[in-house]
N, C-alpha and C positions, 0 to 999 in steps of 0.2 A: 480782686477777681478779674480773669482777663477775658473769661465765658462770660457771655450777656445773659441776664439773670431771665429765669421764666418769671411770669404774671404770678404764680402763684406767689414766689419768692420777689417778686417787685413790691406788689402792695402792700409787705409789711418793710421792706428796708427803704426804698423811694425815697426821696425828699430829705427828712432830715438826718445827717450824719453827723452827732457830735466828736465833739474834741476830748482829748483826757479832760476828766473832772466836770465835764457837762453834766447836766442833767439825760439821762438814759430816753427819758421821752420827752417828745415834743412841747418847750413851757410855749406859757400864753402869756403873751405878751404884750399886756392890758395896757396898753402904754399910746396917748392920742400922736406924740410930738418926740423927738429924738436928740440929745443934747450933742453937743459940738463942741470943739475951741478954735475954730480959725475960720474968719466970715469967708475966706476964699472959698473954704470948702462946702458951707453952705449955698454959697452964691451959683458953683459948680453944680451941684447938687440942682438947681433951678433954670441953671442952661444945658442938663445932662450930657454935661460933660464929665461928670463924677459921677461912681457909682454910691451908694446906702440909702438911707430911707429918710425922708424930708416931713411926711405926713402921714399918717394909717389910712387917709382917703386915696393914698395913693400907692403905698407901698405898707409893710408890716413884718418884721421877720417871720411871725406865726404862719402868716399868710402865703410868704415868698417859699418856706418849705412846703404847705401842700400844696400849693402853684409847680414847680418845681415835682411832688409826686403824682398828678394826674399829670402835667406834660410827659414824662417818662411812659408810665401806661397806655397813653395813647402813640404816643411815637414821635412826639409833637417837639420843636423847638421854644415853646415858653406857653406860658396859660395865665390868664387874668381872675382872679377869684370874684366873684359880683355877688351881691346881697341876695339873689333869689335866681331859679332859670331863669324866667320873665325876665331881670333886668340881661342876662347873659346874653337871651335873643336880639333882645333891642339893641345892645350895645355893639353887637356881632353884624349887626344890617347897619345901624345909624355909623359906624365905622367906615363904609366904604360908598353911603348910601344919602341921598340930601335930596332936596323938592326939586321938581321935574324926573328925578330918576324913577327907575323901575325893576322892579322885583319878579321872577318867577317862582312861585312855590307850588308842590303835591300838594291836591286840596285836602288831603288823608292827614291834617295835621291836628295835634291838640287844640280844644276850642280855645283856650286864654291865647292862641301865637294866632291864630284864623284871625280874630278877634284885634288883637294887636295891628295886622296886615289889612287886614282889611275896613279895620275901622279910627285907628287912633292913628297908623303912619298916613290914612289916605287925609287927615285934616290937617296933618304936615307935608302934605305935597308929595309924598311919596307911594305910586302907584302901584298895584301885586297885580299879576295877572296867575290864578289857581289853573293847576293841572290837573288832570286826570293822572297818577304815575301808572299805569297801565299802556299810555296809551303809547305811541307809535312817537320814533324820534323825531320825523318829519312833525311830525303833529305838536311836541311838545316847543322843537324849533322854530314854528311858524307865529308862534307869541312874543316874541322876542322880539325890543326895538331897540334902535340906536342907544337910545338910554336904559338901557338893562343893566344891571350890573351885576346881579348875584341869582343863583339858580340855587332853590333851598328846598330840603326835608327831611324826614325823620328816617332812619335804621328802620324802625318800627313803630307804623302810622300809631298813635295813638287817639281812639280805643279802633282804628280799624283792622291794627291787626297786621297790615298788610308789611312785607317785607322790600325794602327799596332794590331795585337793582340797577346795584350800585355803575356799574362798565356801562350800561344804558345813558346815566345821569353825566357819569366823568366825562363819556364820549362829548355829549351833549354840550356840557358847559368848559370844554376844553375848543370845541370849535368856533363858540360862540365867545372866547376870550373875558370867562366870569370865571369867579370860584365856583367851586361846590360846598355851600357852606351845609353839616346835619349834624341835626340834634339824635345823640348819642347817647337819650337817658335813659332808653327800656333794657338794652343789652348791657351798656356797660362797657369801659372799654375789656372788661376780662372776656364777654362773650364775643365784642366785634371792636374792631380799630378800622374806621374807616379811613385813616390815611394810606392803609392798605391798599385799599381799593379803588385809589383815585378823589378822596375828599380832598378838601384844603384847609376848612375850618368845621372845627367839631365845639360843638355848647351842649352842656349837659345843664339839668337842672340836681345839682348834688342834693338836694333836699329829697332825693327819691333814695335809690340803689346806693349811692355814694354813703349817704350819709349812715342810709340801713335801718335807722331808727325810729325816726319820725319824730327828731328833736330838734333840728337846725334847718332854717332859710340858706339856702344856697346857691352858686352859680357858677359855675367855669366856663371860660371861652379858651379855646387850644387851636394853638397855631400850629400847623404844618409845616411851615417853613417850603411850602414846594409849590406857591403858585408867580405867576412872574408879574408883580407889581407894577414891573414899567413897561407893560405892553402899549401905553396908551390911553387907557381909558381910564386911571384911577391918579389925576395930579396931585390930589389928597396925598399921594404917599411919596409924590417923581418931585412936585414942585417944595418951595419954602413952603413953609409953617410961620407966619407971621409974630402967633403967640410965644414962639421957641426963637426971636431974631432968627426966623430965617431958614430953623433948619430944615432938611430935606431926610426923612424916614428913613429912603430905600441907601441912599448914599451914607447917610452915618449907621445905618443898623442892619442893611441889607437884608439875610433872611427872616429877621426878626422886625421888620419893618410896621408890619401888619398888627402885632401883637402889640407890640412898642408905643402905638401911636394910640389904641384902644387903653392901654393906661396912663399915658401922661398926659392924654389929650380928653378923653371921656371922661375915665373916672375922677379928675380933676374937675372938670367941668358941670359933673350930672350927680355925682357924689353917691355911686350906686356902690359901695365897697361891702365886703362881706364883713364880720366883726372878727376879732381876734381868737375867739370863746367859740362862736360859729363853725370858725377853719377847726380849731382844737379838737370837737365834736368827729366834724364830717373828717376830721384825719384817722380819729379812732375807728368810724368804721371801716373806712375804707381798707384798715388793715385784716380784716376779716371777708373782706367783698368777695376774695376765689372762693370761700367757703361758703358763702350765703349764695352767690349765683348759680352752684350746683344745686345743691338744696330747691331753692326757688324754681332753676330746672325742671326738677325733678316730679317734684309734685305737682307744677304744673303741666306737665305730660301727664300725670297721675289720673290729674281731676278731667283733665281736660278728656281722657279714654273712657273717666268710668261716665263722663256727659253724654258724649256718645253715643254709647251702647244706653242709654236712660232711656224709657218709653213714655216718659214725660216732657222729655227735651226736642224742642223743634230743631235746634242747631248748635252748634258749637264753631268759634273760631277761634284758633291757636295754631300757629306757624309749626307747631313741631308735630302735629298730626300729618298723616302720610296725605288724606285727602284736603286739605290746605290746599290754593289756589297757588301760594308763594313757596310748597314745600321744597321745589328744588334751590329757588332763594336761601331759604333757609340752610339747607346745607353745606351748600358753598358759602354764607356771609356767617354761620352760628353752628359752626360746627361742634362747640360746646355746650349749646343748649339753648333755646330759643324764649329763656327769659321767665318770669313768672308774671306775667298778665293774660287773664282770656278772655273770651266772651262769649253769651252763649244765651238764647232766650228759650223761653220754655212754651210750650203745647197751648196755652192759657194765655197767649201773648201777655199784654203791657199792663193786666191786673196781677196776673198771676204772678209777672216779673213783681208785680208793687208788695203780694203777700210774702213773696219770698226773702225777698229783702227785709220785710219787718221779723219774719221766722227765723232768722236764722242767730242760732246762739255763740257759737263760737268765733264765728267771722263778725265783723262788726262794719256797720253805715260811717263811712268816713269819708272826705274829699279829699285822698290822698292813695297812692301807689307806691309799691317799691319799698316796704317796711317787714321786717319782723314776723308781724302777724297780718292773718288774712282779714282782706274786708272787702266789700262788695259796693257798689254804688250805680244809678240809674246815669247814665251822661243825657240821656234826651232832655232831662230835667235841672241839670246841675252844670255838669263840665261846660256841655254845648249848648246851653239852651239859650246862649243869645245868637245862635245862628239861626236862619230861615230854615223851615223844612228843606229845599233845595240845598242848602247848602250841606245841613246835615247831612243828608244822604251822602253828597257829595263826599262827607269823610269819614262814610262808613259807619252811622249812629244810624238806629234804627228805633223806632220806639218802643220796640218791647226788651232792647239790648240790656243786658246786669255785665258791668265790668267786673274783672275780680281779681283783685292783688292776693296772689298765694304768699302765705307766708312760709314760715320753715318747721311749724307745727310738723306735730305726727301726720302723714298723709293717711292714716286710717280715721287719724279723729274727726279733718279736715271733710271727708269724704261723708263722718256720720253723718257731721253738722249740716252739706248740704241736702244727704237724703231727707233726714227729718224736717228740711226747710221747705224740702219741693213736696212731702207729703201735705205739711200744709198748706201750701199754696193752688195745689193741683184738686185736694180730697173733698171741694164743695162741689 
């Protein structure tokens, strides 16, 4: 095929391409270690100067094919598969990133990554300074020190909702000589590829949308391939590698420098690999993902209209509502649908949110998004609740806030479930 395939026709063909007489899908390749007959080539193998697979903590054929179909998807020059998003995040910062340095991130982030930044990298010497993403580029510029090294956030703040703009961020961290590293798990890359729009590194947590199901730990970090390594400020990638005799990233692997260095150097080191059984999973769904992010879409604009117009609902936030604060973001970054997460509190604040939650029959109390079926959950209490009230606010929780991962259910069922939830939550 010499047309470049669409997203819809990517995420089933991507990745793996067998041979005659292969197996038709993707095997799993349950296998710790890899046999050989010539010590040369193992030994190769260990100063990568050969290419094949040496250990599944490091490499996996299973692995290397959905690695290989989320790079494609995103637009990306190679991807790392990691055991969970969490390790994706960490591994995607602790990459470019060591004590004395410093971090900029939108405080609008999931609470486990705030959390991460703010509490686990600051007892390794690695400092965050949160932003406001609203605010003005002088303003976001003005945090920035000598030791900065990466400028990071989400597509879409998780649970705030908010949509990143993106030409604001790339300006920002192209002047100031960082990546833009964002997490790209609410949309997906079928709804948004932010190396479109000026990212450099995208980390999803595939355990959400990827996966689809809400059966596998997951993680990808995707390389862009488009930011300039040897500006200066990153010898991590310009100078030797002592553990490699020597070698130099950008000079033996050029645009793949980045990516390269995150798995022979991390995941050897920190042993955060995703399983072989895992990848096999999060491959399956991902072959269906155009299909599910319509759907998910869909209904989420659904619910999110019929909240709206509710005379029991104090508010509603969902990017693809017209009065959305982010709705021309949305347009421009999601012009296929702005995802299936909302949020929204009701008349009754943070009780009424609590009866609600326990009412409701068809959605289900889970700590998880991005699945099949709908479910609801309180973040003041759960996702976020090791953050300060300040801080909270700061990413958009509120404490009468009900998250809610739409699923692909009937949108009329989905719709009964929450009226009959908010009559009892509302009717005392």
């Amino acid at each position: 095929m010499n047309k470049k395939m669409e997203l819809e026709t990517m995420v089933v063909q991507e990745g793996y391409k067998p041979e005659p007489g292969q197996p038709r899908i993707l095997p799993v390749y349950q296998s710790t270690t890899y046999f050989y007959d010539q010590t040369d080539k193992v030994a190769g193998l260990f100063d990568l100067t050969e290419t094949g697979h040496m250990y599944t903590r490091i490499s996996n054929p299973t692995l290397e094919q959905v690695e290989a179909k989320i790079a494609a998807l995103e637009g990306g020059v190679g991807a790392v598969a990691t055991s969970a998003g969490q390790a994706a995040v960490a591994l995607a910062l602790l990459n470019i990133c060591q004590a004395g340095q410093h971090i900029v991130a939108a405080s609008t982030l999931y609470g486990g990554t705030h959390t991460l930044l703010d509490s686990t990298f600051r007892k390794m010497g690695i400092d965050t300074t949160f932003v406001n993403p609203d605010a003005a580029e002088e303003e976001i510029e003005a945090v920035f020190r000598p030791q900065t090294r990466v400028l990071y956030a989400e597509t879409i703040g998780n649970p705030g909702m908010n949509v990143l703009d993106f030409e604001k961020f790339s300006r920002v961290a192209r002047r100031q000589g960082v990546p833009l590293i964002v997490d790209n798990t609410f949309p997906s890359p079928y709804l948004c590829r932010p190396f479109e729009h000026g990212a450099n590194i995208v980390v999803h947590s595939a355990t959400k949308y990827l996966d689809g199901h809400a059966t596998s730990l997951g993680g990808f970090i995707v390389d862009g391939g488009n930011f300039p390594w040897d500006n200066g400020k990153f010898p991590e990638l310009t100078e030797p590698d002592p553990s490699y005799h020597g070698i130099c990233y950008v000079d033996t692997f050029g645009g793949k420098a980045y990516i390269t260095k995150a798995r022979v150097q991390l995941l050897r080191d920190l042993g955060t690999c995703m399983s072989p059984f895992n990848a096999f999973l999060i491959n399956l769904g991902m072959e269906t993902l155009a299909l599910r992010m319509e759907r998910h879409s869909y209904n989420a604009l659904k619910l999110a209209s019929y909240l709206k117009d509710h005379p029991q609902v104090a508010w509603v936030n969902y990017p693809g509502l017209e009065n959305h604060p982010d709705y021309h973001f949305s347009c421009r970054y999601l012009p296929r649908g702005a995802s299936g997460i909302l949020t929204f509190g009701l008349k009754g604040g943070l009780e009424a949110g609590k009866r609600f939650i326990d009412s409701v029959k068809l959605a289900a109390l889970v700590v998880h998004v991005g699945d099949i079926r709908t479910s609801v959950l309180h973040p003041a209490s759960t996702t976020h609740s090791q953050l300060d009230p300040q801080a909270q606010a700061e990413s958009g929780v509120t404490p009468d806030m009900i998250r809610v991962s739409i699923g692909i259910e009937n949108i009329n069922d989905i719709i009964a479930d929450f009226e009959q939830a908010i009559f009892q939550a509302t009717s005392y």
